[in-house]
MARBA-3410 file (N, C-alpha, C, O; in Angstrom, 1 decimal):
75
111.0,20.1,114.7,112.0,20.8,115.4,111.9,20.4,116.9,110.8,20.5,117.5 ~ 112.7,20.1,117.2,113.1,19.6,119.4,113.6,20.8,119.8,114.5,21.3,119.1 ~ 113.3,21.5,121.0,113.7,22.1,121.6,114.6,21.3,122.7,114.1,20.2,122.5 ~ 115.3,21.1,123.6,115.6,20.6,124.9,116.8,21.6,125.4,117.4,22.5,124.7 ~ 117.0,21.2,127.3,117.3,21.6,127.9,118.6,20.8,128.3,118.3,20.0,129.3
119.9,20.8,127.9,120.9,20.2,128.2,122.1,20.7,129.2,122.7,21.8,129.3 ~ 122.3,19.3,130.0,123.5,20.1,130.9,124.6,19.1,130.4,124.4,18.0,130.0 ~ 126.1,19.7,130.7,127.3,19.3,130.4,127.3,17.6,131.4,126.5,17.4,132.2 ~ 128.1,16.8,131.2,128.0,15.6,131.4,129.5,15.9,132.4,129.7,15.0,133.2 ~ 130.1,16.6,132.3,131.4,17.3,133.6,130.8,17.6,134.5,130.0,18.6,134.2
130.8,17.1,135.7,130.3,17.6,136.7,131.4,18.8,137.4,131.1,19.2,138.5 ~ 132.4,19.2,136.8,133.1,20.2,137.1,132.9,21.6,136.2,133.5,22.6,136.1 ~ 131.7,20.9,135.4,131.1,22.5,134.3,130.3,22.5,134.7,130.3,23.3,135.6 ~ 128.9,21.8,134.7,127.9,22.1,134.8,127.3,22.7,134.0,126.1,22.8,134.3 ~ 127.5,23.2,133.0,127.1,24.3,132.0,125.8,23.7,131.8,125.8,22.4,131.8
124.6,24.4,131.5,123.2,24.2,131.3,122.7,25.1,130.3,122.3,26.3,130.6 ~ 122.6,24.6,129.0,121.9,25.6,127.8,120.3,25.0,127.7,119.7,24.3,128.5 ~ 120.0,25.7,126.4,118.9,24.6,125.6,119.4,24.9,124.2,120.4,25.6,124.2 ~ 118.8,24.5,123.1,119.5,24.2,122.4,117.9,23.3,121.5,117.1,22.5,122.0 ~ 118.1,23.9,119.5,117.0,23.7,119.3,117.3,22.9,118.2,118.2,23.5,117.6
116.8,21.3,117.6,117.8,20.6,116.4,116.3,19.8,115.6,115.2,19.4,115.9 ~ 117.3,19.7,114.4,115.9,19.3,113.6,115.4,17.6,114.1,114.3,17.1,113.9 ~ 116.5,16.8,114.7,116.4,16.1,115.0,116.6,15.0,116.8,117.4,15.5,117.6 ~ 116.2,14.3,117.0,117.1,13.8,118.6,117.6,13.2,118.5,117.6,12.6,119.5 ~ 118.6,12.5,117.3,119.9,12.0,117.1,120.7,13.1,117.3,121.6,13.0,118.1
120.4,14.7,116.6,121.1,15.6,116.2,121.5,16.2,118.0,122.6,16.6,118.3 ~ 120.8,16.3,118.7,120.6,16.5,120.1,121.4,15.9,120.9,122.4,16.5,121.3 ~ 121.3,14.8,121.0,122.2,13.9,121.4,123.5,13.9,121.0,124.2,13.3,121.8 ~ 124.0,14.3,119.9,126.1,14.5,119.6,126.2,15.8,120.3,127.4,16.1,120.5 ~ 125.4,16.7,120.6,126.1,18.3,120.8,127.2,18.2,122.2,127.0,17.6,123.2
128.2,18.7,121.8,129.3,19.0,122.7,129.0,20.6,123.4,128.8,21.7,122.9 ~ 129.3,20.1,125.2,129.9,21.7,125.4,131.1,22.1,125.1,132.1,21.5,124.7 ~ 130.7,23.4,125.5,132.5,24.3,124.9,133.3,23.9,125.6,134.4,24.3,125.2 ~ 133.3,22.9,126.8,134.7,22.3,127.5,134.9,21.2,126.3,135.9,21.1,125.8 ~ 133.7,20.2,125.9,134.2,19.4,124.7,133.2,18.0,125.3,132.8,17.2,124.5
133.1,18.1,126.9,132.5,17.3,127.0,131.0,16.9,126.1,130.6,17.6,125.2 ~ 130.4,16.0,126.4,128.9,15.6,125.8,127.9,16.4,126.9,128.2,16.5,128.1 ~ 126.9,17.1,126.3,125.8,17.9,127.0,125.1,16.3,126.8,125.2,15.6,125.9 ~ 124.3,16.1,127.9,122.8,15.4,127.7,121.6,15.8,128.1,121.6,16.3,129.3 ~ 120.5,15.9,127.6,119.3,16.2,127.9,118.6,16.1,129.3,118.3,15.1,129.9
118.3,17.0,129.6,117.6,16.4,131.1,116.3,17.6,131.1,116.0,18.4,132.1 ~ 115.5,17.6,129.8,114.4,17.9,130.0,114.2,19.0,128.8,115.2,19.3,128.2 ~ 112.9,19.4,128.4,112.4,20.2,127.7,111.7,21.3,128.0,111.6,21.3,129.2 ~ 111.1,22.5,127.5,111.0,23.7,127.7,109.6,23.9,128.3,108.8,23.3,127.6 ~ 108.9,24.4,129.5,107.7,23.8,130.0,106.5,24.9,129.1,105.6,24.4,128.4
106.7,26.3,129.3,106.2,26.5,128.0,106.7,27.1,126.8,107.7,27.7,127.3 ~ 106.6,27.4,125.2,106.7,28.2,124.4,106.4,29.3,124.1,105.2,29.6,123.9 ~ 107.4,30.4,123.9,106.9,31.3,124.2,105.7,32.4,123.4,105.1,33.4,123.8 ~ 105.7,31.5,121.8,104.7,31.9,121.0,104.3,30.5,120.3,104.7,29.5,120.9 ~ 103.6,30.3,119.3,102.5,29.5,119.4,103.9,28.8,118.3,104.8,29.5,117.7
103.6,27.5,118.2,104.7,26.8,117.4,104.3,26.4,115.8,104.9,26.2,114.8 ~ 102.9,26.3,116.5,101.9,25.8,114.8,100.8,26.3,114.2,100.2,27.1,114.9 ~ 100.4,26.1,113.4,99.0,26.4,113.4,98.1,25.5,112.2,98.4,25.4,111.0 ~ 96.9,24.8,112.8,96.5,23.7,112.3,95.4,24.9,111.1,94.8,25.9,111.4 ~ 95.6,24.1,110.1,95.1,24.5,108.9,94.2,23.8,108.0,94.8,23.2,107.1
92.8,23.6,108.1,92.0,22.4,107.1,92.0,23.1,105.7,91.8,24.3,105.4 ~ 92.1,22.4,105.0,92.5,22.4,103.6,91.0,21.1,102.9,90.9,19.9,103.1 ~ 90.1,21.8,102.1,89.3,20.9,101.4,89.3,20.6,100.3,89.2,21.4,99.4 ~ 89.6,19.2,100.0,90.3,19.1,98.6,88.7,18.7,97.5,87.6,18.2,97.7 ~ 89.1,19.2,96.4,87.9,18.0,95.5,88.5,17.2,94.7,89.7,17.4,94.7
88.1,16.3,93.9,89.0,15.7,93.1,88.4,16.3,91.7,87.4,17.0,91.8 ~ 88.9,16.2,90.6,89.5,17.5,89.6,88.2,16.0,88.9,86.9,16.1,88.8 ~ 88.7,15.4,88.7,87.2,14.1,87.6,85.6,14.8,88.5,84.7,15.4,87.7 ~ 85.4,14.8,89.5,84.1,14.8,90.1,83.6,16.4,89.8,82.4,16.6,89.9 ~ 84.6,17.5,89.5,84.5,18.8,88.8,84.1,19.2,87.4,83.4,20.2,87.0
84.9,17.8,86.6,85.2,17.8,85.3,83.8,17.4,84.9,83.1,17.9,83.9 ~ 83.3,16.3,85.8,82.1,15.8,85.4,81.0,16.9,85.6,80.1,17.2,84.9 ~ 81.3,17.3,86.6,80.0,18.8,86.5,80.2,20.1,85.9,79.6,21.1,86.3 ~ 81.1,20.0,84.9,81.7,20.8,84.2,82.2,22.3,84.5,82.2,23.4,83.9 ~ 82.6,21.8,85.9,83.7,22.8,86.3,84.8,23.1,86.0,85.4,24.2,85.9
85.3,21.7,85.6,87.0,21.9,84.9,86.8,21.7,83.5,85.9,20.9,83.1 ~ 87.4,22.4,82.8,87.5,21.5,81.3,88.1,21.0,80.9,89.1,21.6,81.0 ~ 88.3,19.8,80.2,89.0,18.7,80.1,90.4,18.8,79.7,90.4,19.7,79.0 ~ 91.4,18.4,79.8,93.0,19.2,79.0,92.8,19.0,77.8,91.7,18.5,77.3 ~ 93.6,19.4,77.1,93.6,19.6,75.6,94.1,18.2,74.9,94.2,18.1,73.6
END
């Protein structure tokens, strides 16, 4: 997800949103409400809550279980 900060490409609007898209192709077509093209002229300096959160995950592999007879074999 992109957050950015776009102003209208009319310099007789000016209009200045942000505006949040899954992609920066998707960022780049957005029209203002006059119709003109908004373009990007920057991003959000901070967030106002946390965006992610990193998570470790420890995998085993199911043979190295099976062999210590943790798993039992399928049917």
């Amino acid at each position: 997800m992109y957050v950015a900060r776009l102003v209208c490409s009319d310099e007789a609007c000016a209009e200045e949103v942000a505006h949040e898209a899954a992609t920066l192709a998707e960022l780049e077509t957005l029209l203002c409400d006059c119709g003109c093209a908004l373009e990007i002229i920057g991003w959000p300096d901070v967030a106002a809550e946390a965006l992610a959160e990193v998570v470790t995950l420890r995998v085993q592999a199911a043979s190295a279980a099976r062999r210590r007879g943790e798993v039992p074999e399928a049917a």
